[in-house]
OpenMM code with the backbone's topology and positions (N, CA, C; nanometers):
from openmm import Vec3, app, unit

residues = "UNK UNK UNK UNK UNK UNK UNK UNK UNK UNK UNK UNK UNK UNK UNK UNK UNK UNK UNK UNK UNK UNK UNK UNK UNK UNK UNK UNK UNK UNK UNK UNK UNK UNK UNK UNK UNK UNK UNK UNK UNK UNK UNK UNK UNK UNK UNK UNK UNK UNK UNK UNK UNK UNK UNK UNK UNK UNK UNK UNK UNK UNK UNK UNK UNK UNK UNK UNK UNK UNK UNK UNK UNK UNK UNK UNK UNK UNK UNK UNK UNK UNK UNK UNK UNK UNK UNK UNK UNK UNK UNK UNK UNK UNK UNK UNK UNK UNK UNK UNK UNK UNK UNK UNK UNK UNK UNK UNK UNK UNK UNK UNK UNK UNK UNK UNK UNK UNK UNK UNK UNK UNK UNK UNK UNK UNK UNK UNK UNK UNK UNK UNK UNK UNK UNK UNK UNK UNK UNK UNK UNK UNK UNK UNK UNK UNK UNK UNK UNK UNK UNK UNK UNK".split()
positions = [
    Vec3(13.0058, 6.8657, 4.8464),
    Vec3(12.9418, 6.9774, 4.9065),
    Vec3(12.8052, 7.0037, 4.8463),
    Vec3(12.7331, 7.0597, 4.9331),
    Vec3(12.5667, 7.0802, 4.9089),
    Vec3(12.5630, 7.1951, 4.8593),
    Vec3(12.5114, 7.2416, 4.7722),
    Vec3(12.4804, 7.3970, 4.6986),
    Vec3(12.3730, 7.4298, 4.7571),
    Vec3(12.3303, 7.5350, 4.8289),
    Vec3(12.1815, 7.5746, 4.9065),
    Vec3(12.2080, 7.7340, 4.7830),
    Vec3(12.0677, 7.6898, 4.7133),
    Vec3(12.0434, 7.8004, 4.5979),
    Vec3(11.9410, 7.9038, 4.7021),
    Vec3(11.9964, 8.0125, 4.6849),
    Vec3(11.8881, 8.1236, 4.7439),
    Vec3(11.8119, 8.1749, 4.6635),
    Vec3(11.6994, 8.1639, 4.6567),
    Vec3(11.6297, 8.2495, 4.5681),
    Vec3(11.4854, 8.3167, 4.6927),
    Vec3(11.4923, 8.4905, 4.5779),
    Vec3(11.4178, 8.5562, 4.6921),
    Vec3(11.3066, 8.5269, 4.6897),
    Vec3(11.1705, 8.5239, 4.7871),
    Vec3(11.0275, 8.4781, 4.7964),
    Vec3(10.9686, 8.5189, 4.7327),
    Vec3(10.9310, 8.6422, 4.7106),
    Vec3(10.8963, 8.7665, 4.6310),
    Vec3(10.8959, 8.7049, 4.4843),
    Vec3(10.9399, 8.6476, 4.4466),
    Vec3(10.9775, 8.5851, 4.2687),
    Vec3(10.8932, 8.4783, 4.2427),
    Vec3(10.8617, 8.3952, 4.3693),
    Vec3(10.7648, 8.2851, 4.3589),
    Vec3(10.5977, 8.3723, 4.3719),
    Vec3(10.6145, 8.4613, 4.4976),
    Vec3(10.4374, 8.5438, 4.4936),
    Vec3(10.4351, 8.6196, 4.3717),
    Vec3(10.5263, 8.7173, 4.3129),
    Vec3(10.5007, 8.7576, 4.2072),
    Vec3(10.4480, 8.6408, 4.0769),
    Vec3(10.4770, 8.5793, 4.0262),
    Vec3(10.4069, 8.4905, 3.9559),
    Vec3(10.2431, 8.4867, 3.9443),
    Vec3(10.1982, 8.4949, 4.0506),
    Vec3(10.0345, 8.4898, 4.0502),
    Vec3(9.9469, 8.5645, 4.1089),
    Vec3(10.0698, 8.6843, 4.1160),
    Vec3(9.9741, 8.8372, 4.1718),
    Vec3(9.9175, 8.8622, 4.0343),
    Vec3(9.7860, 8.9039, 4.0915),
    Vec3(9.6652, 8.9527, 3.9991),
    Vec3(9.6205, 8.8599, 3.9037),
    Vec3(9.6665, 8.7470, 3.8888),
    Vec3(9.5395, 8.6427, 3.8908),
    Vec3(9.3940, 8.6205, 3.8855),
    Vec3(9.4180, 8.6337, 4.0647),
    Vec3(9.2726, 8.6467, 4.0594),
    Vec3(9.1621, 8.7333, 4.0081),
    Vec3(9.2605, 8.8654, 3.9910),
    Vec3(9.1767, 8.9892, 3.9401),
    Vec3(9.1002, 8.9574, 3.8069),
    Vec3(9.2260, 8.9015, 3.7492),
    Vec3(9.1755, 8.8697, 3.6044),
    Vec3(9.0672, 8.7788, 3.5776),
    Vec3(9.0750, 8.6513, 3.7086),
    Vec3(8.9854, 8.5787, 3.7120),
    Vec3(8.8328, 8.6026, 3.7067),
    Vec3(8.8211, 8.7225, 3.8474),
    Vec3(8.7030, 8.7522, 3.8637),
    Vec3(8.6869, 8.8753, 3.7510),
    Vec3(8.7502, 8.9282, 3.6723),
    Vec3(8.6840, 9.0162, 3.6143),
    Vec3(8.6467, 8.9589, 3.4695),
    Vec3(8.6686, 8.8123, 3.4379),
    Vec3(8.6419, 8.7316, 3.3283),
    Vec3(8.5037, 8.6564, 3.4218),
    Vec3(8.4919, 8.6346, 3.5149),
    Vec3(8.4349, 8.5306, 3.5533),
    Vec3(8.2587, 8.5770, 3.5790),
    Vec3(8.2959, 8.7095, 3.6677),
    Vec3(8.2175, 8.7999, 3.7301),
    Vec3(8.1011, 8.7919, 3.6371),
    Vec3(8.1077, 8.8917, 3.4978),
    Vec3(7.9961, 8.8921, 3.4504),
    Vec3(7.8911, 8.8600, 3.3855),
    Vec3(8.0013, 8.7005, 3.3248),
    Vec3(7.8902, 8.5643, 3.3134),
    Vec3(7.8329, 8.5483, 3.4788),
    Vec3(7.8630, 8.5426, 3.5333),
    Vec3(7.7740, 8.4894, 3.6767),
    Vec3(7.6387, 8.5896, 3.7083),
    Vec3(7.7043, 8.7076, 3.6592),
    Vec3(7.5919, 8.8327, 3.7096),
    Vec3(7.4924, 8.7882, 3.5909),
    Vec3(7.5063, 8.7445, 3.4503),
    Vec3(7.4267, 8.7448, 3.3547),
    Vec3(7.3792, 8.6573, 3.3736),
    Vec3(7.3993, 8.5115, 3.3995),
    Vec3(7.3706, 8.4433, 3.4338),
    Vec3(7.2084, 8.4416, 3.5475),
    Vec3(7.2619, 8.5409, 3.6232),
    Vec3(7.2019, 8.5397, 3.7282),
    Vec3(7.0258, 8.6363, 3.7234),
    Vec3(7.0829, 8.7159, 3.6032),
    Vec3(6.9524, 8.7749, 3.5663),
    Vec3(6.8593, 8.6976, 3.4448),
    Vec3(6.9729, 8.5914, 3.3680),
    Vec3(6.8806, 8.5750, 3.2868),
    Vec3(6.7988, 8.4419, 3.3547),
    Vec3(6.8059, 8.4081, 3.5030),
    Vec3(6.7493, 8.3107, 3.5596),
    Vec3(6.6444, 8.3976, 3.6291),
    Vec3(6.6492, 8.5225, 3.6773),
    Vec3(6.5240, 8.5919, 3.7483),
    Vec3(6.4306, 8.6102, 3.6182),
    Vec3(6.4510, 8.6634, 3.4956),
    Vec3(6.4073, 8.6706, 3.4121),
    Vec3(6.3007, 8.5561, 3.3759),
    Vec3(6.3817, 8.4505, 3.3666),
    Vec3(6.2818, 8.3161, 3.2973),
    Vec3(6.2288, 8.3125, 3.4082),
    Vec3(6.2605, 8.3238, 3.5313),
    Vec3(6.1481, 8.2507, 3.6561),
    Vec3(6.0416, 8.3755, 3.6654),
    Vec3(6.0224, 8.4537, 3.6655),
    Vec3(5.9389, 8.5828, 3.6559),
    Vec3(5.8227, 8.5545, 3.5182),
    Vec3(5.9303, 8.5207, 3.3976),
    Vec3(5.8501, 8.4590, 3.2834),
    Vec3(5.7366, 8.3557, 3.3502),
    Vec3(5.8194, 8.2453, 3.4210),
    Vec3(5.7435, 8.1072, 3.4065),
    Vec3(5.6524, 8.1212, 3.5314),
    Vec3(5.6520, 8.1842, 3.6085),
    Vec3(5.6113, 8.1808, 3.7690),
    Vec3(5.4406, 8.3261, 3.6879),
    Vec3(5.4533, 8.4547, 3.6333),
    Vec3(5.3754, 8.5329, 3.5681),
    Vec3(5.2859, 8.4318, 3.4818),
    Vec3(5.3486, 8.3341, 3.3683),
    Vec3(5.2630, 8.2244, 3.2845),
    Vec3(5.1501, 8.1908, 3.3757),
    Vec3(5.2297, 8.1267, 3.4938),
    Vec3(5.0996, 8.0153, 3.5360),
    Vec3(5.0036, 8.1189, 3.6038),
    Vec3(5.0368, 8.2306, 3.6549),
    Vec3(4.9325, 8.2894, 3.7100),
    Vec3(4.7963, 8.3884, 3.6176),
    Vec3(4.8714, 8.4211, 3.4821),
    Vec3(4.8235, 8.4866, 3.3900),
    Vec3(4.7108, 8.3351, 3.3483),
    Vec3(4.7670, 8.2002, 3.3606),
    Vec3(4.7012, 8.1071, 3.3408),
    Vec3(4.5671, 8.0594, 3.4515),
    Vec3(4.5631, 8.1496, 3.5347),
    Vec3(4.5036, 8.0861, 3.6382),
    Vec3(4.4090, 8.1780, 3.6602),
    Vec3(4.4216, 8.3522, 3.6014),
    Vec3(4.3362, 8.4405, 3.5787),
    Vec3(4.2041, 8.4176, 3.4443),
    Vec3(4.2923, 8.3416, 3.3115),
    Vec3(4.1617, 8.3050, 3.1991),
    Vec3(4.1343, 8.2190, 3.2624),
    Vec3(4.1686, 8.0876, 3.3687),
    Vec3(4.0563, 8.0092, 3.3967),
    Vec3(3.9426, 8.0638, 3.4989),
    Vec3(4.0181, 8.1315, 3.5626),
    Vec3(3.9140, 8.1982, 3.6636),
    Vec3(3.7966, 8.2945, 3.5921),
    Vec3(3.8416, 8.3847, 3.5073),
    Vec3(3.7584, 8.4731, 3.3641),
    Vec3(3.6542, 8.3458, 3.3304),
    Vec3(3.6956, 8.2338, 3.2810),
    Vec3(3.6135, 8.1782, 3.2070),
    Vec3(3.4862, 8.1182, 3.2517),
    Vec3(3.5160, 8.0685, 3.4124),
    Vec3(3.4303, 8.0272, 3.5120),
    Vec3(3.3458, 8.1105, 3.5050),
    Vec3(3.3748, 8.1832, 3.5809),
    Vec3(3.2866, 8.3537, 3.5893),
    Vec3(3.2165, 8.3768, 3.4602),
    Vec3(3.2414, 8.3737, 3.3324),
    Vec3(3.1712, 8.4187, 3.2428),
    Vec3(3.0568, 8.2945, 3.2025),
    Vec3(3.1030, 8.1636, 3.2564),
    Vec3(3.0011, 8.0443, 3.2253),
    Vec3(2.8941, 8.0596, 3.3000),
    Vec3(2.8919, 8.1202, 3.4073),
    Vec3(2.8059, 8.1369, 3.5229),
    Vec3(2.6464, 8.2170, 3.4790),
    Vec3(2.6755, 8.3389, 3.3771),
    Vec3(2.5786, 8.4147, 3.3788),
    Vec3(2.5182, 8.3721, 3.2438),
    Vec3(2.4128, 8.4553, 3.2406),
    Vec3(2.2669, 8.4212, 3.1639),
    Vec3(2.3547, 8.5169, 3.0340),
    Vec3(2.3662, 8.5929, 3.0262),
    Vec3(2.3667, 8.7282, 2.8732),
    Vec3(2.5205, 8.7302, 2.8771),
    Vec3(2.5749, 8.7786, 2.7488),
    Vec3(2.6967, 8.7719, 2.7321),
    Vec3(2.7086, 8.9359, 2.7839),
    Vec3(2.6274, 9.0018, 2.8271),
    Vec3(2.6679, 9.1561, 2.8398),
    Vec3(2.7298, 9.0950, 2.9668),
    Vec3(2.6727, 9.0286, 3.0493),
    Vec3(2.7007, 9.0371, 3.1927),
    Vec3(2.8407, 8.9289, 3.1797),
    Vec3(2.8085, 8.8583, 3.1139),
    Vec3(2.9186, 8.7873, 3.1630),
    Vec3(3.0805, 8.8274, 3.1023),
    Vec3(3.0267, 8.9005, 2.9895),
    Vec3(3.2027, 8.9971, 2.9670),
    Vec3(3.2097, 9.0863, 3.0536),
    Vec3(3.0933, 9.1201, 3.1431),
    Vec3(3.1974, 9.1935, 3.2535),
    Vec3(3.2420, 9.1435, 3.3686),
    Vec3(3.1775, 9.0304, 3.4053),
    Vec3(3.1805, 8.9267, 3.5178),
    Vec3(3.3378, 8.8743, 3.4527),
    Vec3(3.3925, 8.8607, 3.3027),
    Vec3(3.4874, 8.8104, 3.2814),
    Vec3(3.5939, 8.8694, 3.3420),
    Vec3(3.6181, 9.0196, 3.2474),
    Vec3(3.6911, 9.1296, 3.3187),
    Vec3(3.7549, 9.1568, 3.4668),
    Vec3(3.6230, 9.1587, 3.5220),
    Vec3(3.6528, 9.1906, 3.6628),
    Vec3(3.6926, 9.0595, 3.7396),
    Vec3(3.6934, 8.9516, 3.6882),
    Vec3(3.7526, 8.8154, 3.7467),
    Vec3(3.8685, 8.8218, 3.6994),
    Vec3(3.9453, 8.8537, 3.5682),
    Vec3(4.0800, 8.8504, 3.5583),
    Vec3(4.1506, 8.9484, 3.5842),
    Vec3(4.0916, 9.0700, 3.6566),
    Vec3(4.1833, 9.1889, 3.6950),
    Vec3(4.1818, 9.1490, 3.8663),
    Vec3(4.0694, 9.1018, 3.9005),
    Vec3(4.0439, 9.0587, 4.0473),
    Vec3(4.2080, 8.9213, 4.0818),
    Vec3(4.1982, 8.8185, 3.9879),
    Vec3(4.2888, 8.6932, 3.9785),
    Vec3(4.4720, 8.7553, 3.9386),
    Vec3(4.4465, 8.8637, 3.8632),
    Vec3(4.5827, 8.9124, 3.8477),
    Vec3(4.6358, 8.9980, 3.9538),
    Vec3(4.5459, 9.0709, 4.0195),
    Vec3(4.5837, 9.1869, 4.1236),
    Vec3(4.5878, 9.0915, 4.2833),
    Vec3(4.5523, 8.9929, 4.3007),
    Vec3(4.5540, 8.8912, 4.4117),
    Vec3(4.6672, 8.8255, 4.3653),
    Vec3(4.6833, 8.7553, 4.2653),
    Vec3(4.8303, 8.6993, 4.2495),
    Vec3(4.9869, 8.8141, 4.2421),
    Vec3(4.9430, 8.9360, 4.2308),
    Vec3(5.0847, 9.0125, 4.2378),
    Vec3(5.1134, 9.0257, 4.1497),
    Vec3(5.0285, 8.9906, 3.9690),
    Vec3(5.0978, 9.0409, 3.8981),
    Vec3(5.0538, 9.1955, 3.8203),
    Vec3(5.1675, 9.2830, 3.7917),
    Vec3(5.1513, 9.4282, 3.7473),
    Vec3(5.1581, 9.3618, 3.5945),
    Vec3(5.0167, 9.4072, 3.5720),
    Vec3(5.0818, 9.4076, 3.3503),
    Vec3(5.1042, 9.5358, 3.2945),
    Vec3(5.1785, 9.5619, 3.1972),
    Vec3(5.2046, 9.7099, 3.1788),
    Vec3(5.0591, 9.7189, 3.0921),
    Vec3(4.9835, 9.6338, 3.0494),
    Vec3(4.8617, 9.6403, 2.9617),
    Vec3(4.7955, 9.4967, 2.9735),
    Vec3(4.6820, 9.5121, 2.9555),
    Vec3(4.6034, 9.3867, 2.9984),
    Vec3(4.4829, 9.4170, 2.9142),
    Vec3(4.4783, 9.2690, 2.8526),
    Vec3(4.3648, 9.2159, 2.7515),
    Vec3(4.2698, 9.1112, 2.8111),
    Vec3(4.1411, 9.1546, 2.8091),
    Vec3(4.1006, 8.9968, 2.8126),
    Vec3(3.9610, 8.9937, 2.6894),
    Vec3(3.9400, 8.9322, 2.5677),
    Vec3(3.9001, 8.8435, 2.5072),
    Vec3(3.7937, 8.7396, 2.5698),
    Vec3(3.6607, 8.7918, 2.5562),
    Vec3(3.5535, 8.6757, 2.5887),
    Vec3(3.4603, 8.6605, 2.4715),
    Vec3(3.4712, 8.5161, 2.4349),
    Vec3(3.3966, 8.4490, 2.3724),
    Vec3(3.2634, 8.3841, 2.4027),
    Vec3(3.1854, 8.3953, 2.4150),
    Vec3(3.0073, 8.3889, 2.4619),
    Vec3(2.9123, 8.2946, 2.3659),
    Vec3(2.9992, 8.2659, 2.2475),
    Vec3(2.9034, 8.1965, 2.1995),
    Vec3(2.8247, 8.0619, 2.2306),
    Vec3(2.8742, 8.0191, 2.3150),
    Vec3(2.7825, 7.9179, 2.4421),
    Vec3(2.6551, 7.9681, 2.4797),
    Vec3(2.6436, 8.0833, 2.4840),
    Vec3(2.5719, 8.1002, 2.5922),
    Vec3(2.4394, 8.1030, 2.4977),
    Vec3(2.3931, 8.1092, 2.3822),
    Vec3(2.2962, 8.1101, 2.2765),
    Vec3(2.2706, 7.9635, 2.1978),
    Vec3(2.3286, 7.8949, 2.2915),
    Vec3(2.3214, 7.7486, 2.2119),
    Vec3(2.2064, 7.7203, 2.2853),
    Vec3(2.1091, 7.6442, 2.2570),
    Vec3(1.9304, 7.6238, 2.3308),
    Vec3(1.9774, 7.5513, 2.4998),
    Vec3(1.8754, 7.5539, 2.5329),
    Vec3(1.8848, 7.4350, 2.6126),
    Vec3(1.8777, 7.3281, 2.6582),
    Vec3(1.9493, 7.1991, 2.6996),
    Vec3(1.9836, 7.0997, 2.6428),
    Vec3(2.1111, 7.0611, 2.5989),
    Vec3(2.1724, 7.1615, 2.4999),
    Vec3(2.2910, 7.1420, 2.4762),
    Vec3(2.3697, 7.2017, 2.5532),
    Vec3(2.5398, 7.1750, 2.4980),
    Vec3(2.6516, 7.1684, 2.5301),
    Vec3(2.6858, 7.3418, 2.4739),
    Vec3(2.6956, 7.4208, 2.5734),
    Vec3(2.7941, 7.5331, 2.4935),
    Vec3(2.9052, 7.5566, 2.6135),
    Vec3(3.0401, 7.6638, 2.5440),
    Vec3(3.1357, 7.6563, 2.6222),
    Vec3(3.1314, 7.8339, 2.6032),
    Vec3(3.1570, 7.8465, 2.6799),
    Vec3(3.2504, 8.0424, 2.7088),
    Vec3(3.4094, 7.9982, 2.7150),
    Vec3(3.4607, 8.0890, 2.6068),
    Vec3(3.6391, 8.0862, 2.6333),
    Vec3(3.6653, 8.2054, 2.6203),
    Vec3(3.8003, 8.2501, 2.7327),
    Vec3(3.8374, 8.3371, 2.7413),
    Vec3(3.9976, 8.3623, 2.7528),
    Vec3(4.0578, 8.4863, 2.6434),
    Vec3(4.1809, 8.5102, 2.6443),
    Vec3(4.2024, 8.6317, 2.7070),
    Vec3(4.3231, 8.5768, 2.8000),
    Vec3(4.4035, 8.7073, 2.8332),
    Vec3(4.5079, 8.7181, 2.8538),
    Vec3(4.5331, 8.8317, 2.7890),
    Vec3(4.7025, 8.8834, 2.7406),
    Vec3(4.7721, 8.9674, 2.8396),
    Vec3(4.8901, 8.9923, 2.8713),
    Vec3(4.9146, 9.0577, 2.9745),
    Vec3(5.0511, 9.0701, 2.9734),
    Vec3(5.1101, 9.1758, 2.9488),
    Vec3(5.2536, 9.2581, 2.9307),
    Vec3(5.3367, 9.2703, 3.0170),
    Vec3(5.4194, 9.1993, 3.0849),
    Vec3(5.5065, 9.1703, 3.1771),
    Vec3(5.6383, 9.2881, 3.1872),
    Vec3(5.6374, 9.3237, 3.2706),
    Vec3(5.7534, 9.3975, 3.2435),
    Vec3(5.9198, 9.3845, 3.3208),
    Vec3(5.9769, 9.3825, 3.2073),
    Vec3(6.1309, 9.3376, 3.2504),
    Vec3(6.2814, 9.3920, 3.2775),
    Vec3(6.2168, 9.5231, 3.2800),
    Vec3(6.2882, 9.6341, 3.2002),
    Vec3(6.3783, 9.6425, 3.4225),
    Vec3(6.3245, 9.6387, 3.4704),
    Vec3(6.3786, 9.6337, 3.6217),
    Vec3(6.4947, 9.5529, 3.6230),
    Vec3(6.5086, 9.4567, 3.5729),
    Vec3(6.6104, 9.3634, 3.5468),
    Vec3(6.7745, 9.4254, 3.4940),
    Vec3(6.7413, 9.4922, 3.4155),
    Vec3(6.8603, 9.5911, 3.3726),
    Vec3(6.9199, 9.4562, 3.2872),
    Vec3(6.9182, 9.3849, 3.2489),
    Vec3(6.9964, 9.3125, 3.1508),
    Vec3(6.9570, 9.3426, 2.9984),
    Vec3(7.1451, 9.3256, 2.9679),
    Vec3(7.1213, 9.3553, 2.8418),
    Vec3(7.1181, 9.2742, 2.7110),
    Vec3(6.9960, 9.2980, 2.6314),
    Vec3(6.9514, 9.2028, 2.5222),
    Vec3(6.8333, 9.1599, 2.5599),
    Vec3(6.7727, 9.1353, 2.6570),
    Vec3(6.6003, 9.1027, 2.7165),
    Vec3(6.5534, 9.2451, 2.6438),
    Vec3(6.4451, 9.2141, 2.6275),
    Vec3(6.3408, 9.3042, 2.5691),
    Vec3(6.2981, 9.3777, 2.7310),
    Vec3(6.2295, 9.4635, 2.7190),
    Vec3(6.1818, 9.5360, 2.8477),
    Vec3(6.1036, 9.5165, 2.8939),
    Vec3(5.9947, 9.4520, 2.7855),
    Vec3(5.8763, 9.3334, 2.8255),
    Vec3(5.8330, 9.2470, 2.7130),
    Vec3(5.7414, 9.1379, 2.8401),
    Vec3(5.7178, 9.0390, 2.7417),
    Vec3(5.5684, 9.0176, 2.7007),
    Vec3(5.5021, 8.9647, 2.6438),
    Vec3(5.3844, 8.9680, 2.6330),
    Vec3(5.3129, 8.8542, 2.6592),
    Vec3(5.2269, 8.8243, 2.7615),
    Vec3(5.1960, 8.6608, 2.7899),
    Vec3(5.0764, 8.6027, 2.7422),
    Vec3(5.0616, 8.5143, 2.7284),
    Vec3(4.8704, 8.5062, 2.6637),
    Vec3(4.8384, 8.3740, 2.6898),
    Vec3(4.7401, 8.3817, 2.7390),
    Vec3(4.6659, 8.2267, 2.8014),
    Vec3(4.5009, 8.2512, 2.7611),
    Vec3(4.4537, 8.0805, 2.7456),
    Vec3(4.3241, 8.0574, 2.6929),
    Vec3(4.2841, 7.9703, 2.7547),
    Vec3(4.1256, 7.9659, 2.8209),
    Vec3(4.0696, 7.9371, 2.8842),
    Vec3(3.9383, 7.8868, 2.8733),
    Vec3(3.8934, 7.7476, 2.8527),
    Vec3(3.7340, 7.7620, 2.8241),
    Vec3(3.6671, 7.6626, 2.9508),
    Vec3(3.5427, 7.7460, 2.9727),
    Vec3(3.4740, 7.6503, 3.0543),
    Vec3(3.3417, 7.6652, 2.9943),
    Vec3(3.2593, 7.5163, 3.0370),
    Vec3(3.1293, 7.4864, 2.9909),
    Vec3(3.0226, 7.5320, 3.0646),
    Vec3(2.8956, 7.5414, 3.0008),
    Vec3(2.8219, 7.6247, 3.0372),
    Vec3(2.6995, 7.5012, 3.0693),
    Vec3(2.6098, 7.5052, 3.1805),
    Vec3(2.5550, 7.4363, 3.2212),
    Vec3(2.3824, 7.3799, 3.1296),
    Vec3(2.4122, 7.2801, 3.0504),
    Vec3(2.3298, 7.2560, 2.9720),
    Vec3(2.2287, 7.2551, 3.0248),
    Vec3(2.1759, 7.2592, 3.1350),
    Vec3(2.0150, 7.2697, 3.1680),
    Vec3(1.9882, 7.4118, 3.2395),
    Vec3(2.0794, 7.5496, 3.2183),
    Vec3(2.0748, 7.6518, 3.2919),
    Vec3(1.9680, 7.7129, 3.1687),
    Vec3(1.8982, 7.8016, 3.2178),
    Vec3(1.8271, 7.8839, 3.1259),
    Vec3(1.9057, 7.9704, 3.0708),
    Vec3(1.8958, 8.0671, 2.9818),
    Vec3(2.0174, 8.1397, 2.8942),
    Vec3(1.9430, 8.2245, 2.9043),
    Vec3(1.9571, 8.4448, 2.8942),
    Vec3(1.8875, 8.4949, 2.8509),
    Vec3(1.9360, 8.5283, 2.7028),
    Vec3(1.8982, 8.6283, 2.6602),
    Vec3(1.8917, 8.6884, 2.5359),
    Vec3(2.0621, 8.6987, 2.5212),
    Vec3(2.1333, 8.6923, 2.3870),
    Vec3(2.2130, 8.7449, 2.3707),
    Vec3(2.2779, 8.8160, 2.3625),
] * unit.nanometer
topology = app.Topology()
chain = topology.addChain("A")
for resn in residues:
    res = topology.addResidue(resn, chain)
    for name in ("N", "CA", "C"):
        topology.addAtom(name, app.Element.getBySymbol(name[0]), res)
């Protein structure tokens, strides 16, 4: 004779009720962290190149003019012009122009370089352990046209 064992269904689903709960509530907030600390670095790296693309633009602009008065402001207003066209907000913004090119005679080789710093802010992100911002800094030199006339320093 065949033994047919009954056993109730209920005993097999109980076994792996709430499971999943446990799953996703282990799983969940590596994924969410995860997920900010990837907006984070891309905000980092995507802000770099453009903060990078404002001192080259600064530096152009400042190679251009005759006097370093003019051309630290020609700098300025090229890297607030290059940051506010690319979208980025700095919570503070530096820019650093170096002019000593522009007093080298003529004939020679001088360069204008220019730094600018610019305070990213991260604090929107809501993750925890990121700083609230970061601070970015890029350097930039361009040459100054050895047969341009120079004025006064």
């Amino acid at each position: 004779m065949n033994q047919v064992r009954c056993t109730p269904r209920w005993t097999h689903r109980r076994r792996d009720e709430g499971s999943a709960a446990i799953e996703a509530a282990i799983v969940l907030p590596s994924l969410i962290m995860f997920l900010c600390l990837a907006l984070a670095g891309g905000r980092l790296v995507t802000s770099g190149a453009k903060i990078d693309a404002a001192a080259e633009d600064a530096a152009r602009e400042a190679s251009l003019h005759r006097t370093a008065a003019t051309a630290h402001g020609a700098a300025h207003r090229a890297a607030a012009e290059t940051l506010d066209d690319q979208g980025i907000r700095c919570a503070s913004t530096g820019v650093d122009v170096d002019t000593g090119g522009l007093s080298v005679p003529v004939g020679q080789v001088g360069t204008v370089t220019v730094t600018v710093t610019c305070t990213v802010d991260l604090s929107d992100l809501l993750l925890p352990g990121v700083p609230g911002a970061r601070t970015l800094t890029s350097t930039a030199t361009s040459v100054v046209d050895r047969f341009r006339q120079r004025g006064p320093g």
